[in-house]
BALOBA-1460 file (C-alpha; in Angstrom, 3 decimals):
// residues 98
<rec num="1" residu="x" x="29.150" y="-64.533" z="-94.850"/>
<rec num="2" residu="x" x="26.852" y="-64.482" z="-97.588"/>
<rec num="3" residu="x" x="27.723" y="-66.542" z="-100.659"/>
<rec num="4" residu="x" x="26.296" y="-65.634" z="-104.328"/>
<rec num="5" residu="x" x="24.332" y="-69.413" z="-104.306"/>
<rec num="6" residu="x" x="22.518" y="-67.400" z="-100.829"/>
<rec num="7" residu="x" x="23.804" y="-69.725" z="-98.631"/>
<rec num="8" residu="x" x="24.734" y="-67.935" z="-95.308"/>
<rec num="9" residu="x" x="28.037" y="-69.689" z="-93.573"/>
<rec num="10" residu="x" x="26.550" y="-70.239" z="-90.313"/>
<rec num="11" residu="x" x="30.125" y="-71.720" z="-88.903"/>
<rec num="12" residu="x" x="30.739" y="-70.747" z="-85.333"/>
<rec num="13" residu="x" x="34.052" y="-72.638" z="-84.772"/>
<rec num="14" residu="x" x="36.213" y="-74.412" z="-87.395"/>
<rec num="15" residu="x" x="38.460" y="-77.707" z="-86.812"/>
<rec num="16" residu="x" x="41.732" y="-78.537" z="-87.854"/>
<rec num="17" residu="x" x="44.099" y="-80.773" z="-87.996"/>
<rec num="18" residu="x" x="46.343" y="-80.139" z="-84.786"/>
<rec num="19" residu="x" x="48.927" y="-80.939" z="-86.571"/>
<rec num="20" residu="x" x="48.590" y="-79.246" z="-89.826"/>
<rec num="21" residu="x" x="47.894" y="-75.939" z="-86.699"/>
<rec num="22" residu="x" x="51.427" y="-76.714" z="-85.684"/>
<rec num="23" residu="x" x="53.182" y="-77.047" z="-89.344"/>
<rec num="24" residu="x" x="51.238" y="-73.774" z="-90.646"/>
<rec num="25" residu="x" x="53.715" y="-71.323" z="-92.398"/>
<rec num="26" residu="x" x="53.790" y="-67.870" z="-90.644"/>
<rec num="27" residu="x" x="51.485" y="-65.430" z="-92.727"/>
<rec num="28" residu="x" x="49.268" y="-68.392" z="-93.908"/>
<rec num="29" residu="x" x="45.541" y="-68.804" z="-92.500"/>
<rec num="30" residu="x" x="44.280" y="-71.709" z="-91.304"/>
<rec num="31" residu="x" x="41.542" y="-71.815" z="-93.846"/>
<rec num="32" residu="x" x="44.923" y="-71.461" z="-96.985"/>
<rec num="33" residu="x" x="46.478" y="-74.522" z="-95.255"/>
<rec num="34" residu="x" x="43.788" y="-76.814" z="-94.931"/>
<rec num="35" residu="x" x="43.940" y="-80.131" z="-97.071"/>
<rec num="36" residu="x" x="40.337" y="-81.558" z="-95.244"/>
<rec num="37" residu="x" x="37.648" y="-83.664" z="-96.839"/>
<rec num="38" residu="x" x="34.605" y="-84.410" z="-95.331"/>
<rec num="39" residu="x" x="31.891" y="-87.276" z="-95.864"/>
<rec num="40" residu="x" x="28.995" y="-89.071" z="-94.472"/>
<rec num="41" residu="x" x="30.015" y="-92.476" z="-92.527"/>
<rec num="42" residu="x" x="27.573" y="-95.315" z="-91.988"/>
<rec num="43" residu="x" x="27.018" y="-93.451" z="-88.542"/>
<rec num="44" residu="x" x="27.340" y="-90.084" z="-89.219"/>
<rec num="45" residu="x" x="30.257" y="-88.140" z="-90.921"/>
<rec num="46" residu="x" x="34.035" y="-87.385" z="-90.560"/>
<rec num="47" residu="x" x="36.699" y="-84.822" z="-91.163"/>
<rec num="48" residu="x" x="39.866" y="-86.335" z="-92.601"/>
<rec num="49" residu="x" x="42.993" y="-84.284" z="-92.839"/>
<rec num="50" residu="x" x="44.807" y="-85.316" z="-96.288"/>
<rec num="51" residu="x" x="48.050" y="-83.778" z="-95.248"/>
<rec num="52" residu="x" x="48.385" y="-86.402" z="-92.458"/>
<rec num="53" residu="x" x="46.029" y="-89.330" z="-93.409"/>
<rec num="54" residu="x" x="44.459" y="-88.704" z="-90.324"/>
<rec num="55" residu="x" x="41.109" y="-88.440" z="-88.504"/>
<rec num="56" residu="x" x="40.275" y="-84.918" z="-87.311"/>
<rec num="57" residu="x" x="36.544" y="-85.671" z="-86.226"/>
<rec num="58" residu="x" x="34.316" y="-88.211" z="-86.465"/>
<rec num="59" residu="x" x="30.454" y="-87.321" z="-85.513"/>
<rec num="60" residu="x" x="28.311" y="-89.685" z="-84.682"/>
<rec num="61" residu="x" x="24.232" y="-88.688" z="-84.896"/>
<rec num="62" residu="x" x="23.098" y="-91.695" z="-83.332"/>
<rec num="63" residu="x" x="20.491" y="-92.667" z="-85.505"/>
<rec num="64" residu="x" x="18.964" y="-89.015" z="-85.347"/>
<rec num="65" residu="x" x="17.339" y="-87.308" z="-88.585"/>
<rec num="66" residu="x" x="18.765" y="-84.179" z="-89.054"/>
<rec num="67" residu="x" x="18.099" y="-81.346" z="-91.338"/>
<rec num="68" residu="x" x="20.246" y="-80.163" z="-94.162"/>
<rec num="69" residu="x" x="20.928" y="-77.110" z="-96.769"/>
<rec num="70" residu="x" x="22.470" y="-78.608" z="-99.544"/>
<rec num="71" residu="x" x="21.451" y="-75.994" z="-101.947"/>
<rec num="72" residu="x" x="24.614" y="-76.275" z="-103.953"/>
<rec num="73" residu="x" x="24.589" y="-80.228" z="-103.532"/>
<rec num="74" residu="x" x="22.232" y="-80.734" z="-106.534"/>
<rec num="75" residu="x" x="24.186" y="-77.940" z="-109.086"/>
<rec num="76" residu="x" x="27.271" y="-79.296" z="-108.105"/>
<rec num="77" residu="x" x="26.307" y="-83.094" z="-108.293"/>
<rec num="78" residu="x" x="25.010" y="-82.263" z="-112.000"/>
<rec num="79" residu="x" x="28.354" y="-80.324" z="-113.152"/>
<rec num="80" residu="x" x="30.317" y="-83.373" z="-111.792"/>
<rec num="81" residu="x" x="27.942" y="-85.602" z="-113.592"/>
<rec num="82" residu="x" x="28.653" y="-83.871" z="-117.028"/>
<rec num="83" residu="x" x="32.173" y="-83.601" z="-116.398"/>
<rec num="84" residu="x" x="33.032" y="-87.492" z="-115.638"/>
<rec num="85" residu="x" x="30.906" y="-88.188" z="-118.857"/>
<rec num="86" residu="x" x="32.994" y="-85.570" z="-120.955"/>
<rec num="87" residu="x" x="36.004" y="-87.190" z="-119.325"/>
<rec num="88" residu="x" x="34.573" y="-90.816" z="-120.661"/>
<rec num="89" residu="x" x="33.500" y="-89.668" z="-123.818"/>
<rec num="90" residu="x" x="36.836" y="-88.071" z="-124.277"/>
<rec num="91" residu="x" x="38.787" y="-91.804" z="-123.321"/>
<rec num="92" residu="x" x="36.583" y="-93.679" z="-125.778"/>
<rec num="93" residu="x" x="36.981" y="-91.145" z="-128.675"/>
<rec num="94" residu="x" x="41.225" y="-91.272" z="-127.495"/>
<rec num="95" residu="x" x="40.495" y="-95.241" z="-127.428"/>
<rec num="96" residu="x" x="40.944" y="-96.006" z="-123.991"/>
<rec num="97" residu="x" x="38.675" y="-98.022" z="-122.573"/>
<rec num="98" residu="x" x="38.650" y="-98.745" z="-118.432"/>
């Protein structure tokens, strides 16, 4: 599937959360029930189900260099950037401080 940043999905099989498979509601899709973050690890990455507080997949590379398309990475990293300093600026000019 072709997404308007031109990034092609290139998934061939999706994981989930075996149990979040067995609670889904009839009529909902995987993909609609899904509460999963994912992010690197000091050895490679993991899948965590937020519905459970559980591990769905942790991937070790081994030490390996591997390639990337983070195309979106860098737009995304800048909106989220701005945002938490409106969000600041907006607590300072409110007058709280953290």
């Amino acid at each position: 599937m072709k997404t308007d940043k031109g990034v092609d999905n290139k998934i061939v099989q999706f994981l989930h959360c075996a149990k979040c498979l067995k609670e889904i509601p009839k009529g909902v899709s995987p993909m609609d029930w899904a509460r999963n973050q994912f992010g690197w690890t000091l050895k490679g990455f993991q899948i965590w189900c937020n519905r459970h507080e559980m591990n769905v997949g942790a991937f070790d590379l081994q030490g390996n260099k591997v390639g990337y398309d983070m195309t979106t990475m860098a737009e995304d990293r800048f909106t989220i950037k701005n945002r938490q300093e409106e969000l600041k600026d907006s607590k300072l000019q409110k007058g709280e401080q953290k």
